[in-house]
C-alpha positions, 0 to 999 in steps of 0.5 A: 491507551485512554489517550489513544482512545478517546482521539480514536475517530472510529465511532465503536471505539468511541462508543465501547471505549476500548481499542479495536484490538480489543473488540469482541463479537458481543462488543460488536453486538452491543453497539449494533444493538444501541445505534440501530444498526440494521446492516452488516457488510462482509468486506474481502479482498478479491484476485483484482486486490479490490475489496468485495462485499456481501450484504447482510440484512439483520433480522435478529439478535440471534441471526447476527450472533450466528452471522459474526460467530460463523461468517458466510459461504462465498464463491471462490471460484468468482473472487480468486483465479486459482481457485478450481470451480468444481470445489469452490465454496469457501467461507469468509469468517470475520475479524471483529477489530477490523470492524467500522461505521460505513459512512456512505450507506443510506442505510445504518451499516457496519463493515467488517473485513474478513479472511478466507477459510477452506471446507476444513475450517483453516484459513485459505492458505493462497488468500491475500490476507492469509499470505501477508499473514504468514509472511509476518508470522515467518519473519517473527519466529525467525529474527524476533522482529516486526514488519511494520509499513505504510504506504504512500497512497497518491492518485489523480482526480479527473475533472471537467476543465476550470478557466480560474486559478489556472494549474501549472504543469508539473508544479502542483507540489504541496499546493494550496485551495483554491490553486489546489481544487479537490483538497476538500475531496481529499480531507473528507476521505482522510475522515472516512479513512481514519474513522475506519481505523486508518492511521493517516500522517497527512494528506498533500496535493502532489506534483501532477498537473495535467491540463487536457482539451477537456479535462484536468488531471490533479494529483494527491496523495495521503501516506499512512502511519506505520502499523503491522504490515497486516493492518497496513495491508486492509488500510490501504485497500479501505482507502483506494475503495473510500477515495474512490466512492468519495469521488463517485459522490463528487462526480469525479474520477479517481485513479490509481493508475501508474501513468496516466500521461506521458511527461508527467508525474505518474503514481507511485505507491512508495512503501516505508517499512521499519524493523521493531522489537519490544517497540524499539525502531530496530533500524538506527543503533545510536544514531546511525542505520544499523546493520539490521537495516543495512541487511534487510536493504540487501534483501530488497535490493536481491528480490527488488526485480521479482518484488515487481511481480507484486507492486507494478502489475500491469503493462503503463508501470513500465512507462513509470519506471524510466529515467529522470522522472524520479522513478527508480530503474537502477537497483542501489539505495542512498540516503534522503536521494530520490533517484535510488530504488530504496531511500533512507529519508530523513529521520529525525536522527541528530537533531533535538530541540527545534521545536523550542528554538521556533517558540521560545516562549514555550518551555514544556517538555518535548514528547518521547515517542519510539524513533520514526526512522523507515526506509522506502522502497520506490517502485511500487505503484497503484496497480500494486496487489498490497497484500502479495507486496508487503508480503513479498517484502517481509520475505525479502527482508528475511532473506536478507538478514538470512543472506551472507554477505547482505552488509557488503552487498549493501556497501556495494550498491549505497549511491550518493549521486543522482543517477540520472544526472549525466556525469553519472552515466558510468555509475548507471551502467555498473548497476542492476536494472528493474525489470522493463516489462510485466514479462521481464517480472514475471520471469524474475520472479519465477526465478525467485520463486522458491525464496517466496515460497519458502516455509509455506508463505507463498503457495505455488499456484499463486505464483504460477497464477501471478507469472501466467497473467503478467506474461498473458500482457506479452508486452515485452519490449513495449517502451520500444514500440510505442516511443512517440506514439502519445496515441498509442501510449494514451489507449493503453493508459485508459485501458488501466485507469482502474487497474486495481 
C-alpha cells in the first residue's frame, strides 16, 4: 500500500499519504485548507453521459464543511430526461475518493464526483452512477464475484493539414513522433487522467488516417487498467471530458464518434472485463478459460444485441459495425481473433520467464501480481452511455452464470476463423447478427427488458427513455439507404462528432 502511494500522481494522495479509498471530508478540508484552494467543482453525470458541473466559490471553513457534508441541490429535470419538472429538485452529495486537483483551472480548484439523491435522501434509483452501482452490488450478493473493467478509449484529432511527415492511410498503428503529430497531446492528458486517480495502461496512436482537402484526421487511443466497474465507470468520463479540454487548449478537435469516415477505421470503446474473488482472477482455472468465464461469455453473447442499447447509441454506429472492418456483426467469441464479438486475447497464460531470456545478465525475482487474463467485448464505441454499459454487462454476466445450458451455448458459438474471410461464408450464416440499426436496439432491448430490470437494477423509465430516443432516429434500414452517398454519409457523421 505505501508502494502504491508514494507512485499515486494525484497530488491529495500525496499530500495526505493515504489511498483515495481512504480519504474522509476532514481530509479534503485539510488539504483544501494547506494549498489554498479557493474552488470546489461538483462533477455529475448528465442524461448525454457527459460530465456537469457546478461551481462553488469557498468562503470559509464552515461553508466548505456544510458543502462536503450536505452537497448541493440541482435541476433534475434539465440533467435527466426522465425526471418530471414538476418534481425536479435533486441533490448532488459528493463521494470524497473521487476527489482531484483540477489541472486546467486558472483558478486553484478541486473536483469532486457525485451521486445523485432524491427529496427522501436516497440515491436516485434511475441515475447513471446509482444503476452501475446496483448493477455490481446485484452480481455480488448473487455469485460472490467482482466485476472488474476497463476500457479502450480511442478517438480522433482533427487538425489543419500538414505537407511534412505525410500520414499513410489506414497505417497509423503504433506510430511514433513526428510520423504521429498529437502524441504529445495524448501524453499530457494520460498525466491529467492519471492524476485524477485513472488507472491508465498505456497510450498508442492507432490505425486511423485520414487525409481531407484541409484537415487531418489521427487516431489514438488510451486503455485503462481493471478497477471496479464503478470506478471504470467515472475514469472514462473523466477522460473523454480531460482529452477534450486538452484538445480545446491545443486548438484542436477531439472526437469520439463511431465513424468519422467511410473506409476508414472508425472508433470503438472495447470494453475488457474480469471475474474476481478474494483478488483471485476467476476467469482461468489452471491454465485455461475456466467455466466461470465460459458462462459469463454466454451471457454476453444472449444480451449482445440489447447491450447495444447502451454501447452504440446513435444512428453512424451502424456504419461501424459492418463486415471487414474489424467490427464485429456476428454474435460468437474466440481466442485472440479480431473478427468475434467477445475475444479472449492474450493473457500471459503458459509462458514464464521471457523477461529473463531477454536480459540474462539480470537474475532478480520476477514479480507476482494477480493473473491479467480479461475478455473483451467489441462492439462498443464512443457514443457509449459507459455507466448504463458496464452496468448492462454486470447483468449479463449474471445471467449467464444464472443461465442453463450457458457452457454449451458458449461451445456452440466458439469460432476460430476470421469470418469475414470468404470461405467462411457459410460459418456467418449460421450465426446471430447485431442489431443494424438504433431501431433494431431498441427493439431487442425492449425484448430484454425485464432481465435488466431485474432485482431493481435497471428502472422502467430508464428503459422506455433509452427505447423512445434510439427509435426517435427512425433510421431503420439506414446502411440501405445511404450506400455510395459519402455526402450523405458525411452530413450525418458531423451531425454526431460529439455524440457523447
Amino acid at each position: 500500500m505505501k508502494d502504491t502511494v508514494a507512485m499515486n500522481t494525484n497530488k491529495i494522495v500525496q499530500f495526505l499519504g493515504k489511498p483515495t479509498e481512504e480519504f474522509t471530508k476532514q481530509d479534503l478540508i485539510k488539504f483544501i485548507e494547506a494549498k489554498n484552494i479557493e474552488m470546489v467543482n461538483f462533477r455529475y453525470v448528465g442524461g448525454d453521459g457527459r460530465l456537469k458541473t457546478l461551481n462553488l466559490v469557498i468562503t470559509s471553513k464552515a461553508q466548505l464543511d456544510r458543502l462536503l457534508s450536505m452537497g448541493e441541490r440541482v435541476d433534475g429535470s434539465s440533467l435527466l430526461p426522465y425526471i418530471d419538472a414538476a418534481s425536479s429538485d435533486l441533490y448532488v452529495i459528493p463521494r470524497y475518493k473521487t476527489a482531484y486537483v483540477n489541472p486546467f483551472s486558472s483558478i486553484p480548484t478541486v473536483d469532486i464526483l457525485c451521486s445523485y439523491y432524491t427529496n427522501e435522501g436516497v440515491q436516485l434509483p434511475s441515475s447513471p452512477e446509482n444503476i452501475v452501482r446496483k448493477a455490481h452490488q446485484v452480481l455480488k450478493s448473487s455469485t460472490g464475484l467482482t466485476l472488474e473493467a476497463m476500457g479502450e478509449l480511442e478517438y480522433y484529432v482533427f487538425y489543419e493539414k500538414q505537407q511534412f511527415y505525410p500520414v499513410t492511410a489506414q497505417r497509423g498503428y503504433h506510430e511514433s513522433a513526428p510520423f504521429s503529430k498529437w502524441e504529445e497531446l495524448r501524453c499530457e492528458a494520460m498525466q491529467a487522467i492519471t492524476q485524477a486517480g485513472g488507472k491508465i495502461k498505456y497510450g498508442h496512436s492507432e490505425v486511423g488516417d485520414i487525409a481531407g482537402e484541409d484537415l487531418e484526421m489521427e487516431q489514438h487511443e488510451v486503455e485503462f487498467l481493471p478497477v471496479a466497474i464503478e470506478d471504470a465507470a467515472d475514469q472514462i468520463v473523466i477522460a473523454k471530458w480531460m482529452l477534450r479540454m486538452i484538445g480545446y487548449k491545443y486548438g484542436m478537435t477531439i472526437s469520439f464518434a463511431p465513424k468519422i469516415l467511410v473506409g476508414h477505421a472508425g472508433s470503438g470503446l472495447h470494453i475488457h472485463t474480469r471475474l474476481v474473488k478474494d483478488r483471485k482472477n476467476m476467469m482461468i482455472e489452471g491454465n485455461q478459460l475456466s467455466d466461470i468465464a465460459k458462462k459469463a461469455i454466454a451471457g454476453y453473447l444472449t444480451l449482445a444485441p440489447s447491450l447495444t442499447a447502451f454501447g452504440n447509441t446513435v444512428p453512424i454506429s451502424y456504419l461501424r459495425l459492418v463486415p471487414h472492418q474489424e467490427a464485429p456483426t456476428n454474435i460468437c467469441w474466440g481466442d485472440r481473433n479480431r473478427s468475434v464479438l467477445v475475444r479472449v486475447p492474450l493473457g500471459w497464460l503458459n509462458v514464464s520467464n521471457m523477461a529473463r531470456d531477454a536480459n540474462p545478465q539480470d537474475r532478480g525475482e520476477s514479480s507476482e501480481s494477480m493473473d491479467s487474463q480479461t475478455v473483451e467485448f467489441r462492439c462498443p464505441d464512443g457514443s457509449a452511455n459507459i455507466h448504463f454499459l458496464l452496468a448492462g454487462l454486470a447483468v449479463a454476466a449474471r445471467h449467464g452464470l444464472e443461465m442453463k445450458g450457458a457452457l454449451e451455448l458458449a461451445n456452440k458459438l466458439y469460432i476460430d476463423v476470421n469470418i469475414f474471410s470468404a470461405e467462411q461464408k457459410e460459418v456467418r450464416e449460421r450465426l446471430p447478427q447485431l442489431p443494424s440499426s438504433c431501431w433494431e436496439s431498441a427493439e431487442s432491448l425492449l425484448r430484454d427488458s425485464e432481465i435488466y430490470q431485474k432485482d431493481g437494477v435497471f428502472s422502467p423509465i430508464v428503459i422506455d427513455e433509452i427505447v423512445k430516443k434510439l427509435k426517435s432516429y427512425n433510421d431503420k434500414d439506414l446502411s440501405e439507404r445511404l450506400y455510395g452517398k459519402e455526402a450523405e454519409i458525411k452530413k450525418l457523421a458531423d451531425e454526431y462528432l460529439h455524440c457523447t
